[in-house]
C-alpha positions, 0 to 999 in steps of 0.5 A, spaced: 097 787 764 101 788 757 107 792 760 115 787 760 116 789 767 110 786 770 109 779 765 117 778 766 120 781 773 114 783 778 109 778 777 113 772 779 112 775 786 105 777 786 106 784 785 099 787 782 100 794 783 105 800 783 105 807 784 111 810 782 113 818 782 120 821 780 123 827 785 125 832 780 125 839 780 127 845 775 134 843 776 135 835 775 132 829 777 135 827 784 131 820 785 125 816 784 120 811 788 116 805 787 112 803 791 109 795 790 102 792 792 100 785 792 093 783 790 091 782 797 092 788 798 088 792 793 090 796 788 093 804 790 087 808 792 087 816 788 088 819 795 094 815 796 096 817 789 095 825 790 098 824 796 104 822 794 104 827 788 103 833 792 109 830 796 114 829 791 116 837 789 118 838 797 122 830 796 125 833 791 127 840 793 130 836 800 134 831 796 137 837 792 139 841 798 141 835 801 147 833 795 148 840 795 150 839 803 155 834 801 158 838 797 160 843 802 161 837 807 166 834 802 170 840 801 172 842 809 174 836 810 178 834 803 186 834 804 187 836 796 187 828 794 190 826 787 184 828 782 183 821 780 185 817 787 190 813 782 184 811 777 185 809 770 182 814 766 177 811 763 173 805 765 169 800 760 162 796 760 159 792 755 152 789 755 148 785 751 140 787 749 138 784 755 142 788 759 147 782 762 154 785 762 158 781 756 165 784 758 169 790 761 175 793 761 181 792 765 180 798 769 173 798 771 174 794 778 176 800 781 171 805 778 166 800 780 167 799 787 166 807 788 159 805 785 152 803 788 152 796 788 146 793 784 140 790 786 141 782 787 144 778 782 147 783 780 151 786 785 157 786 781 154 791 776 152 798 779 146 801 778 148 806 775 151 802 769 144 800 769 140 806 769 144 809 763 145 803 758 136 803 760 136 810 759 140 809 751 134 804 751 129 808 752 132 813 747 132 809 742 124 806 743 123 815 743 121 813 751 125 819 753 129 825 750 134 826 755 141 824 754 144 816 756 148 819 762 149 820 768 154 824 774 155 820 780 159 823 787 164 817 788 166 821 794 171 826 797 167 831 793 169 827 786 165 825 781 164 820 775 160 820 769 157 814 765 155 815 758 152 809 754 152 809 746 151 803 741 156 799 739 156 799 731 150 801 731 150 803 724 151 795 721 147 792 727 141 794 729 142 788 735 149 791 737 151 791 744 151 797 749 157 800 752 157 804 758 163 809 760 166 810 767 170 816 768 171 823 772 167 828 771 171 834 767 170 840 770 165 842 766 160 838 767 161 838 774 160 846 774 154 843 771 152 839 777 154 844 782 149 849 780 144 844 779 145 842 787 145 850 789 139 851 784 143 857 781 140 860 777 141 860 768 145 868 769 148 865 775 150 859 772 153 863 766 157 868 771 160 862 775 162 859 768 166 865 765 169 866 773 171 859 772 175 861 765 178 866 768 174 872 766 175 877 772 169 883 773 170 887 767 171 881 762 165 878 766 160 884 765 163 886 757 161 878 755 153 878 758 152 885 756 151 887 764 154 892 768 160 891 774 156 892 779 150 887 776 156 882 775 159 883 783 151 884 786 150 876 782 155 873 785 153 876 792 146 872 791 151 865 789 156 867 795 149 867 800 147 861 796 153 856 796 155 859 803 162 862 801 165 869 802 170 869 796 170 868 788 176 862 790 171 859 795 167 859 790 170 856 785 174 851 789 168 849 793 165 848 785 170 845 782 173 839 787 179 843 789 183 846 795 183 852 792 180 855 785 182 854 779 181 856 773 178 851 767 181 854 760 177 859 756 169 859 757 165 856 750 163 860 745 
């Protein structure tokens, strides 16, 4: 077998085959399985294979709605805790080509203990800073298109977000990896929700505006459609996110007591 994977990691341990599958949908990727046979145990058949094919949508359907659960669960019990429970605003990373951490900021002990632990050795590296700086790998190797970032729940309805780039990447083809942890901008985090509730893009568009501020009239004037449409949507989003009311709703969106506004939608 010609893949690194194998030659360096899963040999060592007498892994012959793997089938793997990624749990996405049309609104996000929500998890990934690899499954490891040992020579003894012959290679996966194409029965298991389809088998597995045919099961990953439902997976990832209920992995979405289950993130989608939490988010409810989060806001009935949250007591309006400071924005970034006393983190620093921004925390540091840096790792070499073969992904070993070379340094970190002062900062980055707290934002790390709210973080999946890695796999072992690793365990005072989070998975997740793995996964964006392999991500950044990929990029570059033109693996994958999709950007070297992340957002992670890291409880009481809070999110963060990693992103990875290249340290002087412009003089030294061989430069470190950086990775950045921080709370996920509102934003962003309006993004994650509607990839959670799988609202649709008109949905999505309308809970952005309301999040800026923009009231029924404003609304309907900046997507071209009519007030009614406007407050016939938000009843289809209100059903779906299981709220009663435009402050429910961005509240419960945006990780906060009561809704709020976000400043002025985006050009």
């Amino acid at each position: 077998m010609r893949s690194p994977l194998w030659n360096g990691v899963l040999r060592r341990y007498g892994v012959a085959d793997v089938l793997s599958t990624v749990f996405a949908d049309g609104h996000g990727c929500w998890g990934w399985l690899d499954l490891w046979r040992t020579a003894d145990d012959g290679p996966f058949t194409e029965r298991e294979t389809m088998h597995l094919a045919a099961a990953a949508p439902v997976i990832a359907a209920g992995l979405r709605r289950s993130r989608a659960a939490q988010m409810r669960r989060d806001a009935q019990t949250r007591r309006d805790p400071p924005p970034t429970f006393g983190l620093p605003q921004q925390a540091v990373l840096t790792l070499d080509t073969e992904l070993t951490a070379t340094s970190r900021s002062a900062s980055a002990g707290d934002w790390l203990g709210l973080l999946q632990p890695g796999p072992s050795p690793y365990e005072a590296i989070p998975a997740e800073v793995y996964n964006v700086a392999a991500q950044l790998q990929a990029v570059e190797a033109g693996v994958d298109s999709h950007a070297a970032s992340a957002s992670v729940p890291i409880g009481l309805g809070r999110w963060a977000v990693l992103r990875s780039f290249r340290l002087d990447a412009g003089t030294d083809p061989a430069a470190r990896l950086a990775v950045t942890i921080q709370e996920c901008p509102a934003g962003e985090r309006l993004d994650v929700f509607a990839r959670c509730f799988g609202l649709t893009p008109r949905q999505r568009s309308i809970l952005e505006l309301a999040a800026g501020g923009l009231d029924t009239a404003a609304l309907a004037a900046a997507l071209g459609i009519s007030p009614y449409t406007v407050q016939d949507q938000f009843k289809l989003v209100f059903a779906a996110c299981g709220v009663r009311s435009r402050n429910s709703l961005l509240a419960l969106a945006l990780g906060t007591e009561h809704g709020r506004h976000v400043g002025p939608p985006k050009p």
